[in-house]
C-alpha positions as CSV (number, residue, x, y, z in Angstrom):
1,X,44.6,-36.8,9.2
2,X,42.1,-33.4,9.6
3,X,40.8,-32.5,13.0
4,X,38.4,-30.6,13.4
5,X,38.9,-27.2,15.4
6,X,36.7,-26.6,18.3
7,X,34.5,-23.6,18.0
8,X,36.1,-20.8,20.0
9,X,32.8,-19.5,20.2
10,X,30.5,-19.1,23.4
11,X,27.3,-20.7,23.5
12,X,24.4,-17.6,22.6
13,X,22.7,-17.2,26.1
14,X,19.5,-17.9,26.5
15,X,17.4,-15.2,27.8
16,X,13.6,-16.5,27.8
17,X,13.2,-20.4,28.7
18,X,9.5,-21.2,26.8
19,X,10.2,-24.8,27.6
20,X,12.7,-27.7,28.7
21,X,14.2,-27.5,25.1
22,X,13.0,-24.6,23.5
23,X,15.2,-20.6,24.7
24,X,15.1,-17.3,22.9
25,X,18.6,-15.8,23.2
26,X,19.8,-12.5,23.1
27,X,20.7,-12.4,19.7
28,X,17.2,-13.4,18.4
29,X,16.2,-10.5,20.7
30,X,17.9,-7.7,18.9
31,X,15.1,-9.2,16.2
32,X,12.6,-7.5,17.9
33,X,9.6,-8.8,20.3
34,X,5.4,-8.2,19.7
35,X,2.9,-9.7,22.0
36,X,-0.9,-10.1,20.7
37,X,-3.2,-10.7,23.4
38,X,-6.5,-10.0,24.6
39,X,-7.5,-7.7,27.7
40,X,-7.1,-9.8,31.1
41,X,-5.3,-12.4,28.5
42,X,-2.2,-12.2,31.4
43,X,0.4,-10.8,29.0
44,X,2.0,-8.1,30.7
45,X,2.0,-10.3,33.4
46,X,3.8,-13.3,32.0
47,X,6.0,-11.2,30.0
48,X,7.6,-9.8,32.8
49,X,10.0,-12.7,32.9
50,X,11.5,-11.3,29.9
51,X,11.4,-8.1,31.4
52,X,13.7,-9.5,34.4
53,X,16.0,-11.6,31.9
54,X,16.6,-7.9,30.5
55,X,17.1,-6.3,33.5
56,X,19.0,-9.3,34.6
57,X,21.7,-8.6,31.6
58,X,22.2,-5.1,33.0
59,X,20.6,-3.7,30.0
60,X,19.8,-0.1,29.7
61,X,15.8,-0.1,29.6
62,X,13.2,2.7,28.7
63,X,9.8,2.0,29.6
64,X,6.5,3.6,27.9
65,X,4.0,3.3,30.2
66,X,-0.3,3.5,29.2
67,X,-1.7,2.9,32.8
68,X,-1.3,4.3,36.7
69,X,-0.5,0.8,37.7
70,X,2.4,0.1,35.3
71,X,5.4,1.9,37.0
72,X,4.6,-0.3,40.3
73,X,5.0,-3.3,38.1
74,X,8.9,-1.9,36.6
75,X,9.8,-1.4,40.1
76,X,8.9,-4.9,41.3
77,X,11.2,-6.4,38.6
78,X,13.7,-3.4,38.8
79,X,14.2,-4.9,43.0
80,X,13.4,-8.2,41.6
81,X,17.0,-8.0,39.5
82,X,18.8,-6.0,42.5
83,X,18.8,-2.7,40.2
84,X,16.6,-0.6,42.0
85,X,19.0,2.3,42.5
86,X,19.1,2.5,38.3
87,X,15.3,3.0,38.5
88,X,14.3,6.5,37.7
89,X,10.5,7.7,37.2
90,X,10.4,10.4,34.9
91,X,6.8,12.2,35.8
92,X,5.4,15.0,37.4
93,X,6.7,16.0,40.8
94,X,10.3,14.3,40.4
95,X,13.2,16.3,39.4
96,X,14.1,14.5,36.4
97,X,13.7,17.0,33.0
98,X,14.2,16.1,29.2
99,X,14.5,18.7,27.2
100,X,14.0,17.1,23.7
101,X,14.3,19.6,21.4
102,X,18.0,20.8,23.0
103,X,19.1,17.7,23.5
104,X,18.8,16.4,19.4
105,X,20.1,19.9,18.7
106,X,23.6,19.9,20.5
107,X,23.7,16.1,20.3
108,X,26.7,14.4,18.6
109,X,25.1,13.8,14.9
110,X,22.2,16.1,15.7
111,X,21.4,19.5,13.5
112,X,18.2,21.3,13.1
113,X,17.5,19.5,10.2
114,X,17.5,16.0,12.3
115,X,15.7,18.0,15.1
116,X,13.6,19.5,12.0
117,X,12.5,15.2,11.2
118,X,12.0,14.6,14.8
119,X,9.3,17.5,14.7
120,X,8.4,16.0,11.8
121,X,7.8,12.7,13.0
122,X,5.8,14.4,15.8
123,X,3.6,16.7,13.4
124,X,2.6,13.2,11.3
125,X,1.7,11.6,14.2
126,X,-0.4,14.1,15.4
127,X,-2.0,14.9,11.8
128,X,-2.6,11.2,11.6
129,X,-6.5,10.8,13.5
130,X,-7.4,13.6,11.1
131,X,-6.1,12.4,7.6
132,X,-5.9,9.3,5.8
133,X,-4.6,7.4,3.3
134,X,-4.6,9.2,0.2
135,X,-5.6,12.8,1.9
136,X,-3.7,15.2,0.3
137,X,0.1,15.6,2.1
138,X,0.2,19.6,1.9
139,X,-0.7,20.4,5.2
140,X,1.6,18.4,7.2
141,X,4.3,18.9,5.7
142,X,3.5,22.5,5.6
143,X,3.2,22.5,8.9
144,X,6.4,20.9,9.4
145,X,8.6,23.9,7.0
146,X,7.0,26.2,9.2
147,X,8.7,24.6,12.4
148,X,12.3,23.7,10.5
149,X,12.5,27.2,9.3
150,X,11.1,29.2,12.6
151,X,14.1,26.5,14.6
152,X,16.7,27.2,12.2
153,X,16.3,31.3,13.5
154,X,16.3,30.4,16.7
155,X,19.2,28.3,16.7
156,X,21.5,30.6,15.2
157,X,20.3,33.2,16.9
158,X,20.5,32.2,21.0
159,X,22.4,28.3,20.3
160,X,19.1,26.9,21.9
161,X,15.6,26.1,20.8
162,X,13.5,24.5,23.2
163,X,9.5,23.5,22.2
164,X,8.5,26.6,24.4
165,X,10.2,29.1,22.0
166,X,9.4,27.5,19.1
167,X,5.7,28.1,19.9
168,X,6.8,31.5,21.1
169,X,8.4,32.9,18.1
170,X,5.6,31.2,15.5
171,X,3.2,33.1,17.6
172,X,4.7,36.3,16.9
173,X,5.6,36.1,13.3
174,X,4.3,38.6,11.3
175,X,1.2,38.3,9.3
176,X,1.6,41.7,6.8
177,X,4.1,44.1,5.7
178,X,2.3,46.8,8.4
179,X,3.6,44.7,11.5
180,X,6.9,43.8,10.2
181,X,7.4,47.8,10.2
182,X,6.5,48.4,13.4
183,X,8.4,49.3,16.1
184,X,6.6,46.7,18.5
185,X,7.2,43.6,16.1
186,X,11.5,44.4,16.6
187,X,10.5,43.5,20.3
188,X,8.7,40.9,19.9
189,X,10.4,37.3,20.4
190,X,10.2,36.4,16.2
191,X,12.1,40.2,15.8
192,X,14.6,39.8,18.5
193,X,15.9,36.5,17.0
194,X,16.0,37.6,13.6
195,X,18.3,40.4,14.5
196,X,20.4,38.4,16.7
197,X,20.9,35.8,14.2
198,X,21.6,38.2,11.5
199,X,24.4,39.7,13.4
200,X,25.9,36.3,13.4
201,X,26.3,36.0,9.7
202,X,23.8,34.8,7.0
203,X,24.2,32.0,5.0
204,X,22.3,30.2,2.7
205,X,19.7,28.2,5.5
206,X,19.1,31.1,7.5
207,X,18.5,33.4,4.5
208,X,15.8,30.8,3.5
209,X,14.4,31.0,7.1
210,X,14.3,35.4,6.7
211,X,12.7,34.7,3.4
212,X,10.1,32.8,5.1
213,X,9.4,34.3,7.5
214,X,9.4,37.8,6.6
215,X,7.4,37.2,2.8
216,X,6.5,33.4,2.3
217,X,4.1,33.6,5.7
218,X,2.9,37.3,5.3
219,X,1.5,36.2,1.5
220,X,0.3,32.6,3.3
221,X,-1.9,35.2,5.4
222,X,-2.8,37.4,3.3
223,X,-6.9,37.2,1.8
224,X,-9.1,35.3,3.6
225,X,-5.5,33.5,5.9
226,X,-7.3,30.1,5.1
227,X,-3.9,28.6,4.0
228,X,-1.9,30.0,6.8
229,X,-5.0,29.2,9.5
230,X,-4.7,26.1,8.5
231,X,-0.9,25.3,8.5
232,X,-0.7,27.2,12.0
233,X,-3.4,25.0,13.8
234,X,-1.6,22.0,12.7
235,X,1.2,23.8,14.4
236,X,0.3,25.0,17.6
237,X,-1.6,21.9,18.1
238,X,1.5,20.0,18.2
239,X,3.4,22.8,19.9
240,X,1.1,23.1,22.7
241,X,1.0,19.5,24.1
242,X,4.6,20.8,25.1
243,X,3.9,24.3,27.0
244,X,1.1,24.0,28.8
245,X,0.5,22.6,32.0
246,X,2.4,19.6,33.7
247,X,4.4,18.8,30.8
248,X,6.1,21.7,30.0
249,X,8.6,21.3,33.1
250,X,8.9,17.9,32.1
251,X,10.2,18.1,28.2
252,X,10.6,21.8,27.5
253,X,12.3,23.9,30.2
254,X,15.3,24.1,28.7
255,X,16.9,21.4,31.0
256,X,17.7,18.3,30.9
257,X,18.9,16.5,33.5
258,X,18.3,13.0,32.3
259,X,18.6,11.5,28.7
260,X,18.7,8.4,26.4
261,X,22.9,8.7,26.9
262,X,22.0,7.3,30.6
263,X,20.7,3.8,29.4
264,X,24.6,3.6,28.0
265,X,24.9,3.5,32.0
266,X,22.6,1.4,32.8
267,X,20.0,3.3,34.1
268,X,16.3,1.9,33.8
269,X,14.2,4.9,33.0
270,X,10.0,4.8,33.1
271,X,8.9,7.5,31.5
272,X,5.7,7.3,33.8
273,X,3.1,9.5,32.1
274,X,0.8,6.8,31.0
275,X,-1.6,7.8,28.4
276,X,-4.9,6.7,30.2
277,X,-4.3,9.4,32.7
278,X,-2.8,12.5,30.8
279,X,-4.1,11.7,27.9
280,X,-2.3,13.4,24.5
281,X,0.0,15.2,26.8
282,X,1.5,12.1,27.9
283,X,1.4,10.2,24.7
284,X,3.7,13.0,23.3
285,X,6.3,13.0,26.1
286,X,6.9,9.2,25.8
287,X,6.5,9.5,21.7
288,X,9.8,12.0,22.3
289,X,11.3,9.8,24.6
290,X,11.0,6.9,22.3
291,X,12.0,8.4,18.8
292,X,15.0,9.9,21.1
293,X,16.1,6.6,22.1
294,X,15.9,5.1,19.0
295,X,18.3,8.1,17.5
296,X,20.8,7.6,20.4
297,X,20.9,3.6,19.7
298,X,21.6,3.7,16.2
299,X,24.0,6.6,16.6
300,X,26.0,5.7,19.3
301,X,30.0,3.8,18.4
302,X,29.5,0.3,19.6
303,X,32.4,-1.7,21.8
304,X,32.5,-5.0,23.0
305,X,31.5,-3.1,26.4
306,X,28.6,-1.7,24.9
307,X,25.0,-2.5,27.1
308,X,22.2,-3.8,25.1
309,X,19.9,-1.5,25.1
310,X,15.7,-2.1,25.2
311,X,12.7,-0.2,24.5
312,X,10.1,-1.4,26.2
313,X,6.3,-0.2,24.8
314,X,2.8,-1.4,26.3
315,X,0.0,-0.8,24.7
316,X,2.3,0.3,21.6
317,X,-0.1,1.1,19.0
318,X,-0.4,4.7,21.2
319,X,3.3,5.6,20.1
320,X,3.7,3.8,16.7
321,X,5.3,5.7,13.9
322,X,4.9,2.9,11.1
323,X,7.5,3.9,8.9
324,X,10.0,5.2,11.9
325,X,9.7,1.8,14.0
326,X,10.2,-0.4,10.7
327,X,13.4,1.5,9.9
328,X,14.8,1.4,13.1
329,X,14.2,-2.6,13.3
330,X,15.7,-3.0,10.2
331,X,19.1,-1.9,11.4
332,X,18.5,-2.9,15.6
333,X,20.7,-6.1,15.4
334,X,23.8,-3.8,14.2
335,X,22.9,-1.8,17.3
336,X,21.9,-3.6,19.7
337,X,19.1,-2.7,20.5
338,X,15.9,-4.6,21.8
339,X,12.7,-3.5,21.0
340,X,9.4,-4.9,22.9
341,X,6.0,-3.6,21.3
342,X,2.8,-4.8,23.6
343,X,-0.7,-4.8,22.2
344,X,-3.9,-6.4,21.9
345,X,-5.0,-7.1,18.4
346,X,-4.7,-6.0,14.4
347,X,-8.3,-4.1,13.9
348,X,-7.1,-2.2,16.9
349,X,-3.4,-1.4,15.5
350,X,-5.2,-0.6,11.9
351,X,-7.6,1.9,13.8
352,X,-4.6,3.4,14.7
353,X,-2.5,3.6,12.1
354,X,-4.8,4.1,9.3
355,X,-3.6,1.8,7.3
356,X,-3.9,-2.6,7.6
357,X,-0.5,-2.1,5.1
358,X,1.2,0.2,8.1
359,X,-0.5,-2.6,10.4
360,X,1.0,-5.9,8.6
361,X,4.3,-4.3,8.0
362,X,4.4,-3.2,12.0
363,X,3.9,-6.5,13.1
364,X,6.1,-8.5,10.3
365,X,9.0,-6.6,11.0
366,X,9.4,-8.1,14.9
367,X,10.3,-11.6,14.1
368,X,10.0,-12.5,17.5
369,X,5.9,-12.7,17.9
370,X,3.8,-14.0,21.3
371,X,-0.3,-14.2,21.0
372,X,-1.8,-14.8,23.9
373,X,-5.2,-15.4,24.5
374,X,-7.5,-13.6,21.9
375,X,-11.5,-13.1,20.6
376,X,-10.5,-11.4,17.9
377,X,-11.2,-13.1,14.6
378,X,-8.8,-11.3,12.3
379,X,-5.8,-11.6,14.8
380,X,-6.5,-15.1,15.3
381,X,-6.9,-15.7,11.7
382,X,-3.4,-13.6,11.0
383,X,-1.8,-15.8,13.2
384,X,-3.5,-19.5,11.9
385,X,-2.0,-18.5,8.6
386,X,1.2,-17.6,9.7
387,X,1.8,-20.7,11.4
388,X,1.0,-22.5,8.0
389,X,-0.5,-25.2,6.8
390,X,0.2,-28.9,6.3
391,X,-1.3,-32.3,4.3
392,X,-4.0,-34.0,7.2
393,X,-5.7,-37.1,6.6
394,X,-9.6,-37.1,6.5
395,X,-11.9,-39.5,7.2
396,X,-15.9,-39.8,5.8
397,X,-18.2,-42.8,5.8
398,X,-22.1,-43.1,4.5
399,X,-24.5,-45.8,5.8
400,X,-26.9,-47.4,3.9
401,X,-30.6,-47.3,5.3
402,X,-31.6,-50.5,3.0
403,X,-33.0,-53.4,5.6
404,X,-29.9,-55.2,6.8
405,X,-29.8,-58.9,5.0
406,X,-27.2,-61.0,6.8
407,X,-26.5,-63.4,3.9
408,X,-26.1,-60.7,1.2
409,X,-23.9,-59.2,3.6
410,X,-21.9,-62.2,4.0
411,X,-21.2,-62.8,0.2
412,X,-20.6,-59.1,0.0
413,X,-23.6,-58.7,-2.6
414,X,-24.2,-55.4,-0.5
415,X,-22.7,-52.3,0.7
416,X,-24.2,-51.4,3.7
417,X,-22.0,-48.3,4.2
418,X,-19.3,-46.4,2.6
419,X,-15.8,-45.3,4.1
420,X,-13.0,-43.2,2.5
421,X,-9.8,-41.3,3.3
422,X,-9.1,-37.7,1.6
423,X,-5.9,-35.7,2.2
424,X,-6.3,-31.8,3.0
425,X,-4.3,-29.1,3.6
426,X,-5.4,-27.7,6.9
427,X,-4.2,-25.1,9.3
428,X,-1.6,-26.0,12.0
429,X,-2.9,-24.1,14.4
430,X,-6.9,-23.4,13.7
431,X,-8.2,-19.8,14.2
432,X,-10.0,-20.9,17.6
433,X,-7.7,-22.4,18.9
434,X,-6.2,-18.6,20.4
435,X,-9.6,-18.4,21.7
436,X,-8.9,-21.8,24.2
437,X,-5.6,-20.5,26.1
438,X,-5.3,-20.3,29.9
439,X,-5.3,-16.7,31.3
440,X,-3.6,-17.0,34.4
441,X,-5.6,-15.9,36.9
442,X,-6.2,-18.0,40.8
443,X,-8.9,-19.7,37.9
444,X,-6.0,-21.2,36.0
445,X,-3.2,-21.7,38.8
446,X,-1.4,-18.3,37.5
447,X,-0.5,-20.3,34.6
448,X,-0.9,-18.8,30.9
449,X,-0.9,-20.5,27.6
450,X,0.5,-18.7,24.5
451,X,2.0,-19.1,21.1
452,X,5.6,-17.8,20.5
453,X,7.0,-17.6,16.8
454,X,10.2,-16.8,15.2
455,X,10.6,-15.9,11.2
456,X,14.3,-18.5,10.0
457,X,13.8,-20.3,13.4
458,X,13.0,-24.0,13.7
459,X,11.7,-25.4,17.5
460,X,12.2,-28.5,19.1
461,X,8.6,-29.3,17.1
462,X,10.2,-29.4,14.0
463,X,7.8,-25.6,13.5
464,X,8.7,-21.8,13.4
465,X,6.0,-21.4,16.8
466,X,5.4,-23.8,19.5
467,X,3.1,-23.9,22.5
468,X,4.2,-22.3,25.6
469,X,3.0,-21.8,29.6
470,X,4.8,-19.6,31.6
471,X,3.9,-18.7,35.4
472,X,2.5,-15.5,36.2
473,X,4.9,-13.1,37.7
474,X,2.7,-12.0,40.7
């Protein structure tokens, strides 16, 4: 006779309850969260259960903030899960510093050729309002050579490189043969750290740097300097988000002080620069922030120990890198790490990105998706067709206006009206139906409506979404 072995396995816990039947656990999380939803539509609100849940778990959590009024929100659920003392507010005034640059340099797995893709990362993001699809690549990634080059000096040669001297020594590289001679251009910071690093030995990527730097960008200058205008505003546009005001102290003094290694502890950090008040200067730090946590989470050795870690990003279409974020989700579940993207609709994400094929393939690679209230007829029509289809019965009649005759009617000599039955493939969930959900609110009771799918999942409905209402954490 066969018995059959009990599972040895433990139950996946549940982490958000959308009804009496229906969980997402913490494995389906490691899939990746997005949230649709219209402004006021009570999103960031209701999500903040699953914030808690998170928090709850003891994961490590990095927060990407876009308004003044977010960080009071974090700290709420940060007391509300009794880890206030692993809150930490990275923003002007505390004494927290991130020196990004230095800390993917002497990172385990980090080089200045990773450092070199993280600058590039940041010089395609920036280049992205101004080109698009099709625009010739040149000038980016021009931009980016100079950077990888001008960091590969200045690593050899002082065994730091912070944003600050980046934009120091690319300001002082020589434009002819006349100021290489000179006796002021051996004091100035591009001379100093060629010597220095010369003295240390050349080898093959530093004599590519010299090349560069002492006759690739003299001959980019030389004419009219159109070519070599044009590379360096790229540059120093990127370069200077990082060494002026506020911000420098922030992410490029050469310290650092706090770091994506400290959600491995359990610290929740809010990297509270929100883009509606600093603008560009704050959308950078947190896009450092970000592509630094998703580095560490992928590269760090996993144990059984090992915290989940989260990335948590409202409005996220201010810090999406397409091609970065997709990658990274591919591999999160090996990792895991949680990713929660927070926006409002897909015209909005394309006007970002450029691109509704950088848009579609944002949004398909979180399998875990939430839309929420919504006006927007392409969202709402994204997520109708999504949702799918299935057969529906249809019903259509006609009525005679012929004089009604009781006896003819009787024998069934006339047909005073006409009724048939057609079968149609119709949408599950029609387009304006996301216009019709509650938005919380004293209007509504707090309570909010929304849609939750999951790609390979099958609800208590029998369907990859069901209908949810959740409270309003207020």
């Amino acid at each position: 006779m066969f018995w059959k072995r009990k599972s040895t396995q433990q139950p996946e816990p549940s982490l958000l309850w959308l009804n009496g039947r229906d969980a997402i656990s913490a494995r389906q999380a490691y899939e990746g969260f997005c949230a649709l939803g219209g402004t006021g539509s009570g999103k960031s609100s209701t999500l903040e259960h699953l914030m808690l849940a998170l928090a709850e778990r003891q994961a490590g959590m990095l927060f990407l903030t876009a308004s003044n009024r977010d960080f009071e929100g974090i700290a709420n659920v940060a007391r509300a899960a009794g880890r206030e003392a692993d809150l930490i507010r990275f923003a002007p005034g505390e004494r927290w510093r991130f020196d990004f640059l230095n800390y993917e340099l002497s990172s385990p797995g980090g080089s200045v050729a990773t450092a070199s893709q993280q600058m590039q990362d940041l010089v395609d993001f920036a280049t992205r309002t101004q080109t698009t699809q099709g625009n010739e690549p040149f000038w980016p990634l021009s931009a980016a050579r100079k950077l990888r080059m001008a960091m590969t000096v200045i690593w050899r040669a002082q065994g730091t490189c912070s944003a600050a001297d980046l934009y120091n020594f690319c300001i002082t590289m020589p434009s002819n043969r006349e100021e290489i001679e000179s006796p002021a251009f051996g004091g100035s910071f591009c001379g100093e750290c060629l010597a220095k690093a010369k003295d240390k030995g050349i080898d093959d990527d530093l004599a590519m740097a010299g090349e560069y730097v002492l006759r690739e960008w003299p001959r980019l200058c030389a004419g009219t300097g159109v070519t070599a205008g044009c590379i360096d505003a790229i540059v120093q546009n990127v370069l200077e988000r990082f060494v002026l005001g506020e911000m420098r102290e922030l992410i490029a003094s050469g310290t650092t002080n706090i770091s994506p290694a400290d959600l491995e502890n359990g610290k929740l950090i809010a990297v509270d620069c929100p883009v509606l008040k600093f603008r560009e200067a704050g959308q950078f730090v947190q896009l450092c922030w970000k592509l630094a946590t998703q580095r560490y989470a992928l590269r760090r050795i996993l144990t059984p120990e090992s915290r989940d870690i989260c990335l948590w990003m409202d409005e996220a279409q201010l810090t999406a890198l397409p091609q970065v974020d997709s990658m990274t989700q591919a591999v999160a579940r090996k990792h895991k790490l949680i990713q929660v993207a927070i926006t409002q609709n897909l015209p909005l994400l394309i006007s970002v990105l450029k691109s509704r094929e950088d848009a579609l393939a944002w949004l398909g690679n979180l399998q875990t998706k939430f839309i929420f209230a919504n006006g927007d007829k392409d969202t709402n029509e994204y997520f109708s067709g999504l949702f799918g289809h299935s057969r529906h019965l249809f019903g259509s009649s006609s009525l005679s206006t012929e004089p009604f005759d009781l006896v003819s009617d009787w024998f069934g000599k006339e047909q005073r009206g006409q009724f048939s039955v057609s079968e149609n493939w119709h949408p599950d969930v029609p387009p304006q139906e996301f216009c019709n959900l509650r938005k919380g609110g004293r209007e509504f009771g707090f309570m909010v409506d929304f849609y939750a799918f999951q790609g390979g999942r099958e609800f208590s409905t029998g369907k990859t979404w069901i209908k949810a209402s959740l409270k309003q954490r207020v």
